[in-house]
Residue frames relative to the residue before (quaternion, step in Angstrom):
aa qw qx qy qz dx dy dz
X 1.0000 0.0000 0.0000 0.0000 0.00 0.00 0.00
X 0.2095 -0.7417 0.6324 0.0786 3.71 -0.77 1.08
X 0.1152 0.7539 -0.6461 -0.0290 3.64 -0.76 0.17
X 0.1818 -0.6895 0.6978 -0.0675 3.48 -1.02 2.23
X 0.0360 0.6863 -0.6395 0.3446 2.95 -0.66 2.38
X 0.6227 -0.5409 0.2851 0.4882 3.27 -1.03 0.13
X 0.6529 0.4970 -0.3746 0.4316 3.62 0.54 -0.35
X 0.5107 0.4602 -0.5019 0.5249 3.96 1.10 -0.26
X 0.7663 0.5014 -0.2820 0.2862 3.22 0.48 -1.39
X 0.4131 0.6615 -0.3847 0.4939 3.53 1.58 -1.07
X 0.7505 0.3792 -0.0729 0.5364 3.98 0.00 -1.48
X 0.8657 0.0962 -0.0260 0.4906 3.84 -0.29 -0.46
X 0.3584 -0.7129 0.5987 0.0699 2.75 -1.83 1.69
X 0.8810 0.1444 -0.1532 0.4237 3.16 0.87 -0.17
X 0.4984 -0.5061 0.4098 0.5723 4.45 -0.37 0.41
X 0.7059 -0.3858 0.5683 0.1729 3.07 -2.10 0.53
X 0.1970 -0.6419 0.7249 0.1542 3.61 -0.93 0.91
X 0.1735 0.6990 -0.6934 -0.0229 3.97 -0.79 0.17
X 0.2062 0.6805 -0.6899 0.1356 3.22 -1.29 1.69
X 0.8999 0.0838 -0.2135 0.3710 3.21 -0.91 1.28
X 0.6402 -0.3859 0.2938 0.5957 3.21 1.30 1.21
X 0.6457 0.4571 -0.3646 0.4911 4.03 0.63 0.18
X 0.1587 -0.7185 0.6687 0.1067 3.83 -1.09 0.25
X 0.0695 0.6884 -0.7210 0.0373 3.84 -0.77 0.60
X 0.3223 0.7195 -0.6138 0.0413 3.08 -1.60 1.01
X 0.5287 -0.6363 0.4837 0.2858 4.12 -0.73 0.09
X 0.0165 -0.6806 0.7321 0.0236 3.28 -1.16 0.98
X 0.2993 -0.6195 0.6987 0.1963 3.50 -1.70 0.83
X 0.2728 -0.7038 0.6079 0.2464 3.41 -1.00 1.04
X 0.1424 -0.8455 0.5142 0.0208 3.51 -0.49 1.11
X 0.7273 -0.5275 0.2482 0.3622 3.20 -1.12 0.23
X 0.6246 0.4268 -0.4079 0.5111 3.53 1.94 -0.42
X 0.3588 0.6699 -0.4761 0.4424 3.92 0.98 0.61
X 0.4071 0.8517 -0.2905 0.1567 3.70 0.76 -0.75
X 0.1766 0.8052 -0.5648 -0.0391 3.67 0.41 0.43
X 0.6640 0.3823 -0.0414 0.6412 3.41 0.18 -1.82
X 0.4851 -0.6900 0.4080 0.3494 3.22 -0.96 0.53
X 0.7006 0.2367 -0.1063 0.6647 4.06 -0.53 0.73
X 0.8244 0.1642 -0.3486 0.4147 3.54 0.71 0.34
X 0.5257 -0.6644 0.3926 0.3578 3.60 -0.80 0.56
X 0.5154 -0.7169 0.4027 0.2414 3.34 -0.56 1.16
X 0.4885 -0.7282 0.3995 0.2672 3.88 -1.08 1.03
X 0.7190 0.3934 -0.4485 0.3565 3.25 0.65 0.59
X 0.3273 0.5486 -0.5825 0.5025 3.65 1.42 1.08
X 0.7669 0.3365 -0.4071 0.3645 3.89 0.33 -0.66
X 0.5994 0.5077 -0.4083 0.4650 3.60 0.82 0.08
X 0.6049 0.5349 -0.3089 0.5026 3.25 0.84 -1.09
X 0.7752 0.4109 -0.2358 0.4180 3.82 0.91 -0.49
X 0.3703 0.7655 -0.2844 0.4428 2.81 1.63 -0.01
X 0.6904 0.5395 -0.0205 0.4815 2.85 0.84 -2.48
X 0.5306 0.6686 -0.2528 0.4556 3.42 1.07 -0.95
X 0.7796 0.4431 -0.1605 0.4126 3.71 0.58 -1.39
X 0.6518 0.5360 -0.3644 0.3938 3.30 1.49 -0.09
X 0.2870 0.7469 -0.4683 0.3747 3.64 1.68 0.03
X 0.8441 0.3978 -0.2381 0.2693 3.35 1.27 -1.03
X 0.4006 0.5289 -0.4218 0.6180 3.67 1.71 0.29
X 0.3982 -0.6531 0.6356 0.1043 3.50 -1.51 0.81
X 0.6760 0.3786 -0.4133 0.4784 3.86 1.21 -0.24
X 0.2804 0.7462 -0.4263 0.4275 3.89 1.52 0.72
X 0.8378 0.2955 0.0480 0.4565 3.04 0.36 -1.96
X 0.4115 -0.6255 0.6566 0.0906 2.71 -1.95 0.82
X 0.7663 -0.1267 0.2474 0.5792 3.67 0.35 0.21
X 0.8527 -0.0707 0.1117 0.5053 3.49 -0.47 -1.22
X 0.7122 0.4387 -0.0326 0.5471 2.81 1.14 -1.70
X 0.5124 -0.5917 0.4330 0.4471 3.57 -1.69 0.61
X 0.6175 -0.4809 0.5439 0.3027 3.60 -1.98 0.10
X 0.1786 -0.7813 0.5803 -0.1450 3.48 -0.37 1.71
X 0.4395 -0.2832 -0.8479 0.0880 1.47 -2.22 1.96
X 0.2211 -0.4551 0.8430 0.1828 3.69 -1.95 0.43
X 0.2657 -0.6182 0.7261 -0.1416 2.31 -1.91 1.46
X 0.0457 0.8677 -0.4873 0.0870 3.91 0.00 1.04
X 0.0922 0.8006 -0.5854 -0.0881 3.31 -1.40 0.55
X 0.1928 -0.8545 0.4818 -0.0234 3.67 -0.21 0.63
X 0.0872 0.7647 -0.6374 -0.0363 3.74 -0.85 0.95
X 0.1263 -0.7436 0.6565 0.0047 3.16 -1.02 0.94
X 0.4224 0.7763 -0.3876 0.2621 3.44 -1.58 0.51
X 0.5366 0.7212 -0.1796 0.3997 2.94 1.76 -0.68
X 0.7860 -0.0569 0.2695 0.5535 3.36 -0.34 -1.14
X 0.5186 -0.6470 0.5289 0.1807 3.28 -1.00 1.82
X 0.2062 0.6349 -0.7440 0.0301 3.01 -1.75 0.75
X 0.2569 -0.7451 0.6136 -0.0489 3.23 -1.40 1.54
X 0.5602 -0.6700 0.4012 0.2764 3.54 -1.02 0.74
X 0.6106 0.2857 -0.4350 0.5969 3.13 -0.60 2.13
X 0.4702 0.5510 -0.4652 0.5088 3.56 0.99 0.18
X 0.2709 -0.6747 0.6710 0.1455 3.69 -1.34 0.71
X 0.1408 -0.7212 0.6730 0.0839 4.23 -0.35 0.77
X 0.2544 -0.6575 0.6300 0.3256 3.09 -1.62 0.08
X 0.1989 -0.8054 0.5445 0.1239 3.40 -1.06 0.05
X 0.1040 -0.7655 0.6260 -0.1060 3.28 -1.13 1.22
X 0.1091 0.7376 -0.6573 0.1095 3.30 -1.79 1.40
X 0.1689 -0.7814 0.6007 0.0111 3.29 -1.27 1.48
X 0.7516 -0.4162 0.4621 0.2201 2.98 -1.38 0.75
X 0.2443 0.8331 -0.4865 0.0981 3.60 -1.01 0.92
X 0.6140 -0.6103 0.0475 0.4983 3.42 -0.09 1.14
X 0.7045 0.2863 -0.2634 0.5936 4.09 1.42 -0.39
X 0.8671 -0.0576 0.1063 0.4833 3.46 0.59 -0.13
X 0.5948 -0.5056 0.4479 0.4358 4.04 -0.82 -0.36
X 0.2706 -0.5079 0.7977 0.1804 2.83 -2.27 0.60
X 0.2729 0.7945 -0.5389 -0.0630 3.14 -0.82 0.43
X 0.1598 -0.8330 0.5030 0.1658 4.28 -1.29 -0.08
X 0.4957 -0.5129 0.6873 0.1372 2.87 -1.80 0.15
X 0.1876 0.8299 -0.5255 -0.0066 3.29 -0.46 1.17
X 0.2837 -0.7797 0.5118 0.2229 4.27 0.40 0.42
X 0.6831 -0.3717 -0.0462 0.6269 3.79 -0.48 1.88
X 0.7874 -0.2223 0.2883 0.4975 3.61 -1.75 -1.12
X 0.0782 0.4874 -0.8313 0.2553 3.90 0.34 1.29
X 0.1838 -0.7842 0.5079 0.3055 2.70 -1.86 0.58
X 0.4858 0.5369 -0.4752 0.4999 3.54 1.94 0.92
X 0.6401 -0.5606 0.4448 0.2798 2.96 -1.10 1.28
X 0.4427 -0.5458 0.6611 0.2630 3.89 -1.62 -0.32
X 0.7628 -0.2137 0.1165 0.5991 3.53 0.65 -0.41
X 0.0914 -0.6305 0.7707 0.0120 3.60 -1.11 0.80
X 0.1249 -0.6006 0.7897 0.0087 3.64 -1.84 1.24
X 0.0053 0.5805 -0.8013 -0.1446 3.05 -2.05 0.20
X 0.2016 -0.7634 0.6124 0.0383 3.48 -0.63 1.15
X 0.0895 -0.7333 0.6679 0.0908 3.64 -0.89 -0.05
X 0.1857 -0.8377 0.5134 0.0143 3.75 -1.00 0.51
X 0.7992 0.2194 -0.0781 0.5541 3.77 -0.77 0.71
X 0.6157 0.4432 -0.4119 0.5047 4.05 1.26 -0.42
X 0.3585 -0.5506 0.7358 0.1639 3.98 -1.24 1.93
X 0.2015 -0.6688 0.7156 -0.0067 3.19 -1.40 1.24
X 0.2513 -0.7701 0.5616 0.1686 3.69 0.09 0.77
X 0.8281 0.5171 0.0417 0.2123 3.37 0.64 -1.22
X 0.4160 0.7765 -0.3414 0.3277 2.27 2.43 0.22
X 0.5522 -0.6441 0.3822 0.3663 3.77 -1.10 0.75
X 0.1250 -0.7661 0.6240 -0.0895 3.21 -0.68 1.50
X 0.3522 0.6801 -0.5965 0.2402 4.30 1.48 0.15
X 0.7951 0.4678 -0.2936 0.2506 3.44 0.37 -0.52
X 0.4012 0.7757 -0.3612 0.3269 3.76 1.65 0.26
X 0.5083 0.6188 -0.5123 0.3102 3.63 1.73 -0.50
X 0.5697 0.6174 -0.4218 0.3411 3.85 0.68 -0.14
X 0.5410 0.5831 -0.3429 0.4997 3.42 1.08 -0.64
X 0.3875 -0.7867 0.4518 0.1639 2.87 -0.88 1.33
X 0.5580 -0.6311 0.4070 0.3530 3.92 -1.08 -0.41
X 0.7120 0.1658 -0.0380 0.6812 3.35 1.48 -0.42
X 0.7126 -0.2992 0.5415 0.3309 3.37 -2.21 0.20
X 0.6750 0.6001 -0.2457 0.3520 3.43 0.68 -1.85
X 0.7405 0.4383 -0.3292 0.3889 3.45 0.74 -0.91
X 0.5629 0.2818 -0.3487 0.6943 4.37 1.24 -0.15
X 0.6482 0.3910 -0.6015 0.2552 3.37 -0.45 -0.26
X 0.8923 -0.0754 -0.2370 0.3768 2.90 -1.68 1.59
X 0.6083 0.4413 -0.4962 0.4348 3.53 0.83 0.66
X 0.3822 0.7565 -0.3284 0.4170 3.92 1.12 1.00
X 0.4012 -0.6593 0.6332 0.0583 3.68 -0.70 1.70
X 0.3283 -0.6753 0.6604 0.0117 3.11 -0.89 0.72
X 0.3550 -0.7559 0.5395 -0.1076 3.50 -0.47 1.83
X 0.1924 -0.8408 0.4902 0.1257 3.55 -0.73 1.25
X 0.4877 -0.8142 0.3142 -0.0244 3.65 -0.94 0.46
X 0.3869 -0.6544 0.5136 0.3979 4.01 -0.43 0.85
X 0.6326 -0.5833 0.4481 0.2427 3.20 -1.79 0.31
X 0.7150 0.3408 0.0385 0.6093 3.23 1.67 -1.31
X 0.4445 0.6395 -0.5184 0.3530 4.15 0.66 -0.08
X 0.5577 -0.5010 0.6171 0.2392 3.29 -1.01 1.31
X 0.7046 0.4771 -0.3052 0.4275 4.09 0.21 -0.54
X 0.8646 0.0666 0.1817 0.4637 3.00 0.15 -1.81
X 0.4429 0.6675 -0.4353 0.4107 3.83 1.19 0.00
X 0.5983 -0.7093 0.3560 -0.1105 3.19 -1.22 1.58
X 0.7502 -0.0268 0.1099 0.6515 3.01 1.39 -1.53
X 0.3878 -0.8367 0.3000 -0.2440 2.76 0.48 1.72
X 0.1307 0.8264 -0.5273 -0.1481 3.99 -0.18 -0.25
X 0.6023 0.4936 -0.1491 0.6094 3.30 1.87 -0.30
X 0.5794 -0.6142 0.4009 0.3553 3.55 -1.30 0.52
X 0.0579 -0.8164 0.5684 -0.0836 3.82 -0.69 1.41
X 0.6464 -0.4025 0.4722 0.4441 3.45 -1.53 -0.09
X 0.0389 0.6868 -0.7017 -0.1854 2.99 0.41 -1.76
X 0.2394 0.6573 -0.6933 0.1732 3.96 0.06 0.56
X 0.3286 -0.5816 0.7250 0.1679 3.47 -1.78 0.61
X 0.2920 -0.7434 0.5954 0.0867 3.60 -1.13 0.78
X 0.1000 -0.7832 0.6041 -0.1078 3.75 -0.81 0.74
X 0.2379 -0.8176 0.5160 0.0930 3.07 -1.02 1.59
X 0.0025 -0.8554 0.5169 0.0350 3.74 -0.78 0.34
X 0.4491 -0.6712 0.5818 0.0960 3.55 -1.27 1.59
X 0.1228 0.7981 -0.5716 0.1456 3.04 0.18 1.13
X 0.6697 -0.5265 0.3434 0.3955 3.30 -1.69 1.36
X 0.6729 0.5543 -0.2306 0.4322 4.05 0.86 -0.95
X 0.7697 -0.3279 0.3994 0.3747 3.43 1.14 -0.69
X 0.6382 -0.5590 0.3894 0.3585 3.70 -0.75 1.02
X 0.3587 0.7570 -0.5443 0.0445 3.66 -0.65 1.13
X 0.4395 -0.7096 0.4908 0.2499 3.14 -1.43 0.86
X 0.2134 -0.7520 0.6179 0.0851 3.56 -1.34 0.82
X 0.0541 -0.7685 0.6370 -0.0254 3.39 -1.30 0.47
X 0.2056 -0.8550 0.4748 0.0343 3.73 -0.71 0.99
X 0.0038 0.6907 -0.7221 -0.0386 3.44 -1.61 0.89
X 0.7491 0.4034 -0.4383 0.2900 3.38 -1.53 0.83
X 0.5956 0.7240 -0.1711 0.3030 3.22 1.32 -1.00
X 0.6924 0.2882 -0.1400 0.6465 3.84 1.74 -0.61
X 0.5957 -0.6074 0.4374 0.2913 2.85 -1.32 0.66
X 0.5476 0.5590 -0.4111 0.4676 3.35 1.53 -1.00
X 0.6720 0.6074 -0.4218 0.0394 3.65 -0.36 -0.12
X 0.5139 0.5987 -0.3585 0.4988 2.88 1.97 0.56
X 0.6622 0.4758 -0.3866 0.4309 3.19 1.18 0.48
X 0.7039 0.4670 -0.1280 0.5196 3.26 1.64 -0.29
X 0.8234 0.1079 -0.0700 0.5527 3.76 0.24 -1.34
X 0.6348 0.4729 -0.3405 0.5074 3.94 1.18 -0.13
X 0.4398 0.5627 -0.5347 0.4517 3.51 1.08 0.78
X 0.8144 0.3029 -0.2627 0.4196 3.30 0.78 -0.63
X 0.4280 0.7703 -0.3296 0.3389 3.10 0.23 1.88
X 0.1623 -0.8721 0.4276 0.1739 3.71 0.40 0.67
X 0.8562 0.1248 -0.0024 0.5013 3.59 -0.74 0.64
X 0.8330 -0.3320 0.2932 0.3315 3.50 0.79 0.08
X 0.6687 0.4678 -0.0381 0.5766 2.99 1.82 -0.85
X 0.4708 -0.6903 0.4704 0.2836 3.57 -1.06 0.26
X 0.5141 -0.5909 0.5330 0.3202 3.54 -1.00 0.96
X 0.4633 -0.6451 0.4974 0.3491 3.31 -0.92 0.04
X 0.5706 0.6577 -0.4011 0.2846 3.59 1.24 -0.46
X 0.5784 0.6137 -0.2892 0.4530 3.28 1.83 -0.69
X 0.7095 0.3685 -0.3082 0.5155 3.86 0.96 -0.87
X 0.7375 0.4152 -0.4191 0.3286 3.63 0.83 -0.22
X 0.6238 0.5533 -0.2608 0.4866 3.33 1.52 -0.13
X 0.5601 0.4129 -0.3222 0.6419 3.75 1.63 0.05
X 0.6287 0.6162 -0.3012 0.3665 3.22 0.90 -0.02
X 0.5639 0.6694 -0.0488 0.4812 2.71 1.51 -1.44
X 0.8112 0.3542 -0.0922 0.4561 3.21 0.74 -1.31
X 0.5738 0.5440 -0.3039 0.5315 3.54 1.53 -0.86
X 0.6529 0.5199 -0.3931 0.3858 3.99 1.11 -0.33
X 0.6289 0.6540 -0.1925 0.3737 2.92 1.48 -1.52
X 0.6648 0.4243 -0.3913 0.4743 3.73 1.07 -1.05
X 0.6173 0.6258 -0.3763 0.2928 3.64 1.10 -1.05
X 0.5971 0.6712 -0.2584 0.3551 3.28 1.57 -0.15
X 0.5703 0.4444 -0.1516 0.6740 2.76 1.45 -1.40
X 0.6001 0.3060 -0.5274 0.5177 4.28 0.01 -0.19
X 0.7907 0.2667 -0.3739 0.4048 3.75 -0.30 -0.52
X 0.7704 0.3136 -0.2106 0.5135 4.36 0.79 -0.29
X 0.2644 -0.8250 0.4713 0.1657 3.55 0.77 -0.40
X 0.4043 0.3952 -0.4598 0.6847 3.50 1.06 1.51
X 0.3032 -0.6288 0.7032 0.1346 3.14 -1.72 0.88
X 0.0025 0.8703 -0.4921 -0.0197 3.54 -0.76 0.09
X 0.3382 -0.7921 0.3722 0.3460 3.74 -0.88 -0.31
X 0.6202 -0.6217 0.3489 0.3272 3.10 -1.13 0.79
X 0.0840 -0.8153 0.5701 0.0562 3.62 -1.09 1.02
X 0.8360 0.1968 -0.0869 0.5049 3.37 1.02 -0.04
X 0.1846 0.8937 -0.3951 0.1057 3.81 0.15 0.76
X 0.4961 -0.7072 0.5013 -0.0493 3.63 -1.15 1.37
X 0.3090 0.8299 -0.4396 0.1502 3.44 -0.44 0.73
X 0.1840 -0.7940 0.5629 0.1374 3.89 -0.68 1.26
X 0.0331 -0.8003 0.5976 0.0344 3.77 -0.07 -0.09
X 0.2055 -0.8270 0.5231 0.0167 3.73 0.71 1.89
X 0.9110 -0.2424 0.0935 0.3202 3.52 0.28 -0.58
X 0.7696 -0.3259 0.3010 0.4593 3.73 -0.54 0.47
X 0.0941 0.7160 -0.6908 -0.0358 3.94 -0.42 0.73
X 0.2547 -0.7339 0.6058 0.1720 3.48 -1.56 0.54
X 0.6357 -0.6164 0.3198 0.3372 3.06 -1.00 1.33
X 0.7371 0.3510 -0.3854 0.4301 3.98 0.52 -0.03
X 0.3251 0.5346 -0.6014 0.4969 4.06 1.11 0.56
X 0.4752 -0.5978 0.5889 0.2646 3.03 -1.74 0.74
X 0.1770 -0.7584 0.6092 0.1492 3.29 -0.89 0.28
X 0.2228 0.5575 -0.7923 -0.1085 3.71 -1.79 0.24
X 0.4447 -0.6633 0.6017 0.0133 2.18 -2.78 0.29
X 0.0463 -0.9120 0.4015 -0.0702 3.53 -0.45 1.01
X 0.1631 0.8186 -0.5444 0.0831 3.18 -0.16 1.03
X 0.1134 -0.7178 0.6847 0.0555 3.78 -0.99 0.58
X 0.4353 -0.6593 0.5388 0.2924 3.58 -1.46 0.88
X 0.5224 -0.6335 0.5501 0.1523 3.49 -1.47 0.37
X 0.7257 -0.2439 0.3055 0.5662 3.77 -0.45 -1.55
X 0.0896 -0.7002 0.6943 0.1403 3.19 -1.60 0.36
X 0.3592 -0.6739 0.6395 0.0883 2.89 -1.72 0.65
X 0.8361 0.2971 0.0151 0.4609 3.62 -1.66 0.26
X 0.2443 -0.6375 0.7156 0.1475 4.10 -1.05 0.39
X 0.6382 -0.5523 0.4265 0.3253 3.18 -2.13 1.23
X 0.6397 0.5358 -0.4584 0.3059 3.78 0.73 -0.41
X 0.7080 0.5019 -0.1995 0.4550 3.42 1.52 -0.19
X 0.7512 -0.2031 0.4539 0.4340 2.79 -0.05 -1.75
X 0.1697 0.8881 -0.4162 0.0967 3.77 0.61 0.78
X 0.0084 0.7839 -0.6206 -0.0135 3.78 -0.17 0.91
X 0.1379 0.7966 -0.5876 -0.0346 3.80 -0.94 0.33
X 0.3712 -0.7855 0.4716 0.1509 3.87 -1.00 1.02
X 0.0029 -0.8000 0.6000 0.0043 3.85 -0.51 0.41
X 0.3616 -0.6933 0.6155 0.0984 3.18 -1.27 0.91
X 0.0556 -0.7652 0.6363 -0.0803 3.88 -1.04 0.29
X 0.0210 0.7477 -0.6619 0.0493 3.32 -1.50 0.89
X 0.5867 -0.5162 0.5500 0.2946 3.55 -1.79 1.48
X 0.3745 0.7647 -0.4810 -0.2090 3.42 -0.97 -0.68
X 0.2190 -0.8062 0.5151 0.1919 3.86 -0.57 0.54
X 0.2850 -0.7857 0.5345 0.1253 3.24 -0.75 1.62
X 0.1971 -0.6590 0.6550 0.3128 3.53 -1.30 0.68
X 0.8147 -0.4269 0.2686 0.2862 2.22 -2.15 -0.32
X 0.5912 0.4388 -0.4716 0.4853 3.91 0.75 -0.13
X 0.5245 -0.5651 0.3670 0.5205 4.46 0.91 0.58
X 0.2942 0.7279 -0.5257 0.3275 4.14 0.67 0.35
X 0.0999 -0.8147 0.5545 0.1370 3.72 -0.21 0.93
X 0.1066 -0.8372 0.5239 0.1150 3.81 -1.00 0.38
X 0.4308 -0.7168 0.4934 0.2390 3.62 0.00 1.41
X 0.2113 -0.7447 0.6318 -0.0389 3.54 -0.96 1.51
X 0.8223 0.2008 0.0331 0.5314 3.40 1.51 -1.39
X 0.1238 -0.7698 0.6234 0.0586 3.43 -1.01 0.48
X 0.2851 0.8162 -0.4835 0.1373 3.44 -0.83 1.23
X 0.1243 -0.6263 0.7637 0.0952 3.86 -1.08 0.95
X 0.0904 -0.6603 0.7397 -0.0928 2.45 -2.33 -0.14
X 0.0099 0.8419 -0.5204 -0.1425 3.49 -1.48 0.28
X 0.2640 -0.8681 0.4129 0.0782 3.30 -1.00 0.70
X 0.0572 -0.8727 0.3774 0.3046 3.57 -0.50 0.33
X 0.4217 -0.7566 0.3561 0.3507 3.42 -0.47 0.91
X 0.0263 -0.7154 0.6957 0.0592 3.58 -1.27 0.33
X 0.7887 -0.4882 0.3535 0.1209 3.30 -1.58 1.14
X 0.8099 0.3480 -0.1557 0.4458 3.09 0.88 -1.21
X 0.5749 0.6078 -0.2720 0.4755 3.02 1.36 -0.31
X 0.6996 0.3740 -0.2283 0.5644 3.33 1.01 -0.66
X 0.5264 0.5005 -0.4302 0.5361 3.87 1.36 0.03
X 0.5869 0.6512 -0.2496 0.4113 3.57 1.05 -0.92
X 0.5994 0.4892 -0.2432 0.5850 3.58 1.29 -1.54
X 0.5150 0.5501 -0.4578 0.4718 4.51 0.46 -1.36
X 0.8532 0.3987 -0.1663 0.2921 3.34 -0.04 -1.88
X 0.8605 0.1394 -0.1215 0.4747 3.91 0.56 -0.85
X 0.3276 0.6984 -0.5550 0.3111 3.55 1.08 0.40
X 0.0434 0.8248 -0.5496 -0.1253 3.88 -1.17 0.31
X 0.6502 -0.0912 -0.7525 -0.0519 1.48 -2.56 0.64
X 0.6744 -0.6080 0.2999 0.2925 3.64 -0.72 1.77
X 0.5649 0.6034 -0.2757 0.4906 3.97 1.01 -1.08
X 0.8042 0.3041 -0.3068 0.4082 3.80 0.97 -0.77
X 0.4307 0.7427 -0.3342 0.3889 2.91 2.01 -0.32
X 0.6944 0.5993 -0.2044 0.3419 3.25 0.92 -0.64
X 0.5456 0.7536 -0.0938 0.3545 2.35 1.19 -1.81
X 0.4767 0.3173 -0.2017 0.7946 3.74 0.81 -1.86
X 0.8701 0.1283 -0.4724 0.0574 3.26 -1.63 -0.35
X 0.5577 0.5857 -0.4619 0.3642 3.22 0.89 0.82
X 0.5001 0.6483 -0.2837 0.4991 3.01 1.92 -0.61
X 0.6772 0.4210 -0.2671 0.5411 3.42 0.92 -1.20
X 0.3759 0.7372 -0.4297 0.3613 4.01 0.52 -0.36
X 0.8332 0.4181 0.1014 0.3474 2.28 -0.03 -2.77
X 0.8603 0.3428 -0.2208 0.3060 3.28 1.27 0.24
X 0.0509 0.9042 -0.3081 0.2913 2.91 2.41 0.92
């Protein structure tokens, strides 16, 4: 089952070829792809990934995909920069697809997923939920205000293309340094993150790409370096509908190695949908690693806005080394 909606259409210039249980098709990283600056942020190649399974029928539920999804993604391979065209490929597998991203005849991929569908993972690693709080009550008003690209498919502001636009928030929390990130809470989000939604429901490209990013600052608040993601983890428990509130929570873990070397660092992150008495309920479960690189974090000093908050966090992040 294909479905040409605005999100296929958002992500793909052209329909899916599917022969022999295999899908092949081309994505232009455009300019509304944008995370890093000049590069195409890492939750468009997952999110396209996820995308290619619309086209197996043991994926879907009806419209919608077959829940819980169970994801893993490595990225890291072969560069790709915004204006490159990739090709993309996805095969059948007995719970879901393998599928990549592969930029001309490199012969390491850009990102490779194996997704699985409909399989209850009991066992998924929940050690890292004591940070989650018990209530709204416990962030409200105790929350740093995170600055922001102009152009990031995530977090970019001024936009000419359809974006999250998510704001990021930092919190001193009794458990450790976590970052937060909100859906439901503005009115604006039907012009921004509730586009990317089918039937009522959130794409996944939106929770793996707020995800993504809500780990990534938690790095940089607890290490000060930004970095990119090379390895990434995701449960996706159950259908969320674009009018549940949502937050996000993600808190770093371990580092490894220093930026003059070699710096890897791991972060952990949760979906959750708050009801109405401020009770949060974990929809998602996600880690990840990242490796940090200098320029990237010289790159974040120099074009983050509005420059005053820019500071602001990196002294915060500094000061807590």
């Amino acid at each position: 089952m294909m479905i040409n909606d605005f999100i296929h259409t958002f992500l793909f210039q052209e329909p899916f070829v599917i022969k022999d249980n295999t899908i092949h098709t081309t994505v232009l990283m455009d300019s509304g792809k944008e995370g890093w600056m000049g590069i195409p942020h890492g939750g468009i190649g997952m999110g396209t990934i996820m995308e290619l399974s619309t086209g197996f029928s043991h994926c879907m539920q009806g419209m919608d995909f077959k829940y819980p999804i169970d994801c893993r993604f490595d990225m890291g391979g072969a560069k790709v920069k915004i204006g490159d065209t990739v090709e993309m490929n996805a095969m059948a597998t007995d719970s879901g697809i393998t599928g990549n991203i592969r930029n001309g005849d490199n012969a390491m991929p850009y990102v490779t997923g194996d997704i699985g569908f409909g399989q209850d993972r009991s066992n998924r690693d929940d050690c890292s939920r004591t940070y989650l709080p018990d209530h709204f009550s416990r962030i409200k008003g105790h929350l740093e205000h995170i600055p922001h690209y102009q152009n990031c498919f995530v977090c970019g502001v001024n936009r000419s293309e359809p974006g999250l636009k998510r704001k990021f928030h930092f919190w001193d929390s009794p458990h450790g340094k976590v970052v937060c990130a909100f859906s439901g809470f503005n009115e604006d989000d039907k012009n921004s993150l509730h586009l990317f939604q089918r039937n009522g429901f959130f794409h996944p490209i939106s929770l793996l790409a707020i995800l993504d990013e809500t780990m990534g600052w938690a790095g940089f608040m607890a290490y000060a370096n930004g970095g990119v993601s090379v390895r990434l983890n995701y449960q996706f428990l159950r259908p969320v509908n674009v009018n549940e509130k949502m937050v996000f929570f993600a808190r770093a873990e371990k580092v490894k190695g220093h930026i003059d070397r070699r710096m890897l660092f791991w972060a952990s992150g949760f979906g959750t949908v708050m009801h109405e008495d401020g009770s949060f309920e974990v929809v998602a479960v996600s880690s990840g690693q990242w490796y940090a690189m200098k320029e990237l974090t010289d790159q974040m000093r120099n074009e983050l806005i509005p420059q005053d908050l820019t500071h602001r966090i990196f002294s915060i992040a500094q000061s807590k080394i």
